[in-house]
PQR file of N, CA, C, O and H, with PARSE charges and radii, in Angstrom:
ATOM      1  N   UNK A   1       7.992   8.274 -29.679 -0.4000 1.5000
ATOM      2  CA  UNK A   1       9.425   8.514 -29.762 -0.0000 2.0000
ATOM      3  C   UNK A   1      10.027   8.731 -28.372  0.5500 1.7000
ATOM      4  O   UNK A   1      11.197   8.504 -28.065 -0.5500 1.4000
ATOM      5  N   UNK A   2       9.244   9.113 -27.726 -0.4000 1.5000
ATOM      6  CA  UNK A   2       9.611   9.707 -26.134 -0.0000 2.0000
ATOM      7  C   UNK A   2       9.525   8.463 -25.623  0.5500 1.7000
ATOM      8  O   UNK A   2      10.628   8.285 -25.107 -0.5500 1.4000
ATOM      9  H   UNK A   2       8.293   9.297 -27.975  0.4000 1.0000
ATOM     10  N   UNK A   3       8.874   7.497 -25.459 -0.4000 1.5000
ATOM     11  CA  UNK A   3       8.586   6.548 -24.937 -0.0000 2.0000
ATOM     12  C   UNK A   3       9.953   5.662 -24.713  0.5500 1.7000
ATOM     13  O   UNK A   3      10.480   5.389 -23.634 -0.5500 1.4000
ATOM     14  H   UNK A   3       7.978   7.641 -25.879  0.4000 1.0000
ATOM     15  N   UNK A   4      10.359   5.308 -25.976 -0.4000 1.5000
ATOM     16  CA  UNK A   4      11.752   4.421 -25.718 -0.0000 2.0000
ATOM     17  C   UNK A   4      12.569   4.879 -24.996  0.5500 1.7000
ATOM     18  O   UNK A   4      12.849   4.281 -23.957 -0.5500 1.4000
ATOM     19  H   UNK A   4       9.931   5.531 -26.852  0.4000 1.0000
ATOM     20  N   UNK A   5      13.166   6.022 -25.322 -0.4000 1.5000
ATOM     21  CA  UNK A   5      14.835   6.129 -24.732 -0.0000 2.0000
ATOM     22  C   UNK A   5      14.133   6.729 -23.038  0.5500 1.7000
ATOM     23  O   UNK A   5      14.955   7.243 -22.280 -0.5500 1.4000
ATOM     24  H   UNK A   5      12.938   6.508 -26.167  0.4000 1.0000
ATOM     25  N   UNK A   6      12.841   6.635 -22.618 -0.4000 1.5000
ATOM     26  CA  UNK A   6      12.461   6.827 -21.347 -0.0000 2.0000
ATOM     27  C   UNK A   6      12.425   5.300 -20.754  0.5500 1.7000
ATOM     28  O   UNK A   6      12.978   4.914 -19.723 -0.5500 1.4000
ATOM     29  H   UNK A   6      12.173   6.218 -23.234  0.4000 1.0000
ATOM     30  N   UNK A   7      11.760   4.652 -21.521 -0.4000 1.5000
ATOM     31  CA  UNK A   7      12.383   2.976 -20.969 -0.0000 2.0000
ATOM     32  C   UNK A   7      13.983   2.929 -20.521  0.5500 1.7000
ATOM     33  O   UNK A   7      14.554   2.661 -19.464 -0.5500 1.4000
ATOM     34  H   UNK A   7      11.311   4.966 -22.357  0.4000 1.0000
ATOM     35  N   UNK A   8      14.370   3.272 -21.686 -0.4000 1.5000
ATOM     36  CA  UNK A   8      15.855   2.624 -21.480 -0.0000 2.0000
ATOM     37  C   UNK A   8      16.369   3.373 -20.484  0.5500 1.7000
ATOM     38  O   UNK A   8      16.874   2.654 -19.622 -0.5500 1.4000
ATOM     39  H   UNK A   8      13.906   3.489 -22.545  0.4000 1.0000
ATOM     40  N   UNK A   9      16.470   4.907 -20.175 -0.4000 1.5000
ATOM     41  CA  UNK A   9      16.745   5.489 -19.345 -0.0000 2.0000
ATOM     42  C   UNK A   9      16.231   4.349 -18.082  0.5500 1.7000
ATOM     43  O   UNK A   9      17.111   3.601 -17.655 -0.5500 1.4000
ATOM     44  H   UNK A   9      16.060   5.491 -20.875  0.4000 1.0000
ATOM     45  N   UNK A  10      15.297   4.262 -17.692 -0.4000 1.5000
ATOM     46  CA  UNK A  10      14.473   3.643 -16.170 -0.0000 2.0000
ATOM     47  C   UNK A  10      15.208   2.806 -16.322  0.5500 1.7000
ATOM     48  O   UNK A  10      15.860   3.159 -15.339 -0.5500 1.4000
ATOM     49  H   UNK A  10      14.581   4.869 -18.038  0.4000 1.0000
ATOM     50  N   UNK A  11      15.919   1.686 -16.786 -0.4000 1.5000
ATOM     51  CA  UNK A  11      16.410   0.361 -17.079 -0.0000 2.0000
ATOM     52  C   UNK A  11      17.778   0.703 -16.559  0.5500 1.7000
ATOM     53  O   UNK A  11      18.091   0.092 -15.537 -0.5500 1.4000
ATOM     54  H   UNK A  11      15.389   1.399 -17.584  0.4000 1.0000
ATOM     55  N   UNK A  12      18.538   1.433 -16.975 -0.4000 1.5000
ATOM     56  CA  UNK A  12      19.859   1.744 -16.989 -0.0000 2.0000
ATOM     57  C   UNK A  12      19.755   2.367 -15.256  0.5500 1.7000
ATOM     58  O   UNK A  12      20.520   2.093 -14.333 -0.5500 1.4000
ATOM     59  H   UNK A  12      18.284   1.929 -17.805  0.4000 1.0000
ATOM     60  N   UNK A  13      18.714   3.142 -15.237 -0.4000 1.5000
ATOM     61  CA  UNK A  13      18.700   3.679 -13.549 -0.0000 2.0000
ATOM     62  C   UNK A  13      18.372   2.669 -13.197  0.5500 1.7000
ATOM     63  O   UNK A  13      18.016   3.033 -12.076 -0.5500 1.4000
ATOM     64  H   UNK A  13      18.091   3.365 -15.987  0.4000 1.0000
ATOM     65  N   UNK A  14      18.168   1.590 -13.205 -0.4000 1.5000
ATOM     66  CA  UNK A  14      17.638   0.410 -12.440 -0.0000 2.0000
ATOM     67  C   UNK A  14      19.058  -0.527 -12.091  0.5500 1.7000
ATOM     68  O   UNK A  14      19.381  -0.911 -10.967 -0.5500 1.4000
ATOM     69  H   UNK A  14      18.458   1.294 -14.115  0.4000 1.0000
ATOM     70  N   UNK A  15      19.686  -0.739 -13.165 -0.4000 1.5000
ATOM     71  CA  UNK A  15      20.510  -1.523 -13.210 -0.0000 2.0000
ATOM     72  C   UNK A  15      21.490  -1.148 -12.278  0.5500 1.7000
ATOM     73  O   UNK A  15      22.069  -1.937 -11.531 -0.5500 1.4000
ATOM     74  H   UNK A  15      19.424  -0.427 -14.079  0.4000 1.0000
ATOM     75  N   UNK A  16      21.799   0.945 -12.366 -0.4000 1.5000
ATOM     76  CA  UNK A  16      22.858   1.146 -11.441 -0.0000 2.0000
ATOM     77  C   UNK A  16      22.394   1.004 -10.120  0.5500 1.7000
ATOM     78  O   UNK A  16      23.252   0.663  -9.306 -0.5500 1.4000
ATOM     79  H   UNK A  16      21.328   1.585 -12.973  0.4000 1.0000
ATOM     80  N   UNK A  17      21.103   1.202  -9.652 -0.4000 1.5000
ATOM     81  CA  UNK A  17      20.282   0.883  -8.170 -0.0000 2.0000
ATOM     82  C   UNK A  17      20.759  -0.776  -7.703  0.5500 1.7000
ATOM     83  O   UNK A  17      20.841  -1.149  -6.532 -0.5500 1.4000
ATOM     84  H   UNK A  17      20.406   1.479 -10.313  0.4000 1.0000
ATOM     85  N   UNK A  18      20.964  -1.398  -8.582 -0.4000 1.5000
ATOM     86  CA  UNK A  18      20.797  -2.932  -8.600 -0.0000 2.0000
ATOM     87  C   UNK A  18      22.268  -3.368  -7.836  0.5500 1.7000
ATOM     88  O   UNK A  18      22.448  -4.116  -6.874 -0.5500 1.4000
ATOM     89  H   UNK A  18      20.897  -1.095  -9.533  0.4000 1.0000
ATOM     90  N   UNK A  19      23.254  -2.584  -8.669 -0.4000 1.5000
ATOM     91  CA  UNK A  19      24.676  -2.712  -8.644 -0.0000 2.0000
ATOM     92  C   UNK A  19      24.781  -1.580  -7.207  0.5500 1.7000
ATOM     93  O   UNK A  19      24.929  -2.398  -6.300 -0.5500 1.4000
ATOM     94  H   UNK A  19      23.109  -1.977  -9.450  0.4000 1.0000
ATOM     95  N   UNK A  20      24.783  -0.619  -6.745 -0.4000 1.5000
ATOM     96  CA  UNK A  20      24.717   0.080  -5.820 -0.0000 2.0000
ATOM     97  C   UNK A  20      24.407  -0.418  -4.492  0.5500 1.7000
ATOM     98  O   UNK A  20      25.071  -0.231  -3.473 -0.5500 1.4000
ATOM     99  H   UNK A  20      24.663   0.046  -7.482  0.4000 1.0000
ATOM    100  N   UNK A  21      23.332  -1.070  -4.614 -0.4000 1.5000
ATOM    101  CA  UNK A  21      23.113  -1.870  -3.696 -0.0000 2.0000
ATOM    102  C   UNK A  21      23.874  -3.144  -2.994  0.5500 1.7000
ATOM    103  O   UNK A  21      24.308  -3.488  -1.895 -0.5500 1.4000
ATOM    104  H   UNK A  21      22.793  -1.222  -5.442  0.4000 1.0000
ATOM    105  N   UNK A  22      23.735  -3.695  -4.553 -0.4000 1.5000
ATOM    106  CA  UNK A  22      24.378  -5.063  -4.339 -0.0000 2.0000
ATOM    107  C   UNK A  22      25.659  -4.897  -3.420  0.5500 1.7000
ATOM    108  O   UNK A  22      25.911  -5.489  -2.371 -0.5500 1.4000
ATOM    109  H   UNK A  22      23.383  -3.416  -5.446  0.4000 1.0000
ATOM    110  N   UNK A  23      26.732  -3.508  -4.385 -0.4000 1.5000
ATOM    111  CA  UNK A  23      27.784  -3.235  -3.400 -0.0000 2.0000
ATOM    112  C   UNK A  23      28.023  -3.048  -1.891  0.5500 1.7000
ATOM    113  O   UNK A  23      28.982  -3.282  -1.155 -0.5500 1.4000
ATOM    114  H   UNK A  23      26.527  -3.026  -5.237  0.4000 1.0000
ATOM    115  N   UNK A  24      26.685  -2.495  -1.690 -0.4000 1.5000
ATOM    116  CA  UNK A  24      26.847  -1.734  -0.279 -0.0000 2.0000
ATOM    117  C   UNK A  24      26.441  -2.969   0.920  0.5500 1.7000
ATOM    118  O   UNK A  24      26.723  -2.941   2.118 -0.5500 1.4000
ATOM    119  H   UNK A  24      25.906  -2.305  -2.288  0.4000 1.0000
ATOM    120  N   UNK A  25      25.449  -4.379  -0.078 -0.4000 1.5000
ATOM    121  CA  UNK A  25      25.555  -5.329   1.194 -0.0000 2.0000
ATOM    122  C   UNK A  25      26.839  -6.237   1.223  0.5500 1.7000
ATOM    123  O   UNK A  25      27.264  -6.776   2.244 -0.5500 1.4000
ATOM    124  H   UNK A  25      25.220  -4.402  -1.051  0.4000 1.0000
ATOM    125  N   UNK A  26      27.301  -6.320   0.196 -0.4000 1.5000
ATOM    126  CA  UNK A  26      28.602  -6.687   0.026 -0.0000 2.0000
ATOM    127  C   UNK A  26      29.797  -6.285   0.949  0.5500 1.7000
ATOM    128  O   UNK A  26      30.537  -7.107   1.489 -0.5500 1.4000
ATOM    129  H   UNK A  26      26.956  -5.883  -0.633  0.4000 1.0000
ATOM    130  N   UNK A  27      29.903  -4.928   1.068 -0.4000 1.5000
ATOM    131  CA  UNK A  27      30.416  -4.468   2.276 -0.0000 2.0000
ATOM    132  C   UNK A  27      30.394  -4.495   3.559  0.5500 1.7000
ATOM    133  O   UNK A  27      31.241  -4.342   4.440 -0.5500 1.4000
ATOM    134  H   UNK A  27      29.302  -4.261   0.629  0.4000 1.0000
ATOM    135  N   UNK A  28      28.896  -4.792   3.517 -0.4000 1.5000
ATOM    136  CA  UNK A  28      28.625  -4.985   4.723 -0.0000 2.0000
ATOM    137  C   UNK A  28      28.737  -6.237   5.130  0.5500 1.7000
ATOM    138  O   UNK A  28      29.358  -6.371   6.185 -0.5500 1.4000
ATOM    139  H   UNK A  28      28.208  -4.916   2.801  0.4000 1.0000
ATOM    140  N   UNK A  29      28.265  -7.359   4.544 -0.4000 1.5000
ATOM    141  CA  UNK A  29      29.275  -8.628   4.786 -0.0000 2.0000
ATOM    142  C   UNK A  29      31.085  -8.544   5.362  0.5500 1.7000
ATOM    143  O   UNK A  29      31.620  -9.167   6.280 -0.5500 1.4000
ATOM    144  H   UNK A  29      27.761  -7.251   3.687  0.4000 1.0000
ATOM    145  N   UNK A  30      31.638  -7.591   4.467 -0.4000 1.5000
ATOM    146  CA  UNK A  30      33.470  -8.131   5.005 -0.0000 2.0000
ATOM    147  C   UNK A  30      33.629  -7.304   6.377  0.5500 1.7000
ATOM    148  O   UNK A  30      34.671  -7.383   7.028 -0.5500 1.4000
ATOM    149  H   UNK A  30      31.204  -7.085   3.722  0.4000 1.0000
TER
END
């Protein structure tokens, strides 16, 4: 039972790492 919503948690922290990032080279491009 613990197992899933600990996936999904890591996934969802992943995704915002993903997007966080993405932003910050983005910026750094303009």
């Amino acid at each position: 039972y613990m197992y899933i919503p600990l996936g999904g948690s890591k996934r969802k922290l992943l995704n915002v790492w993903v997007i966080f990032t993405f932003v910050a080279i983005w910026h750094d491009l303009e």
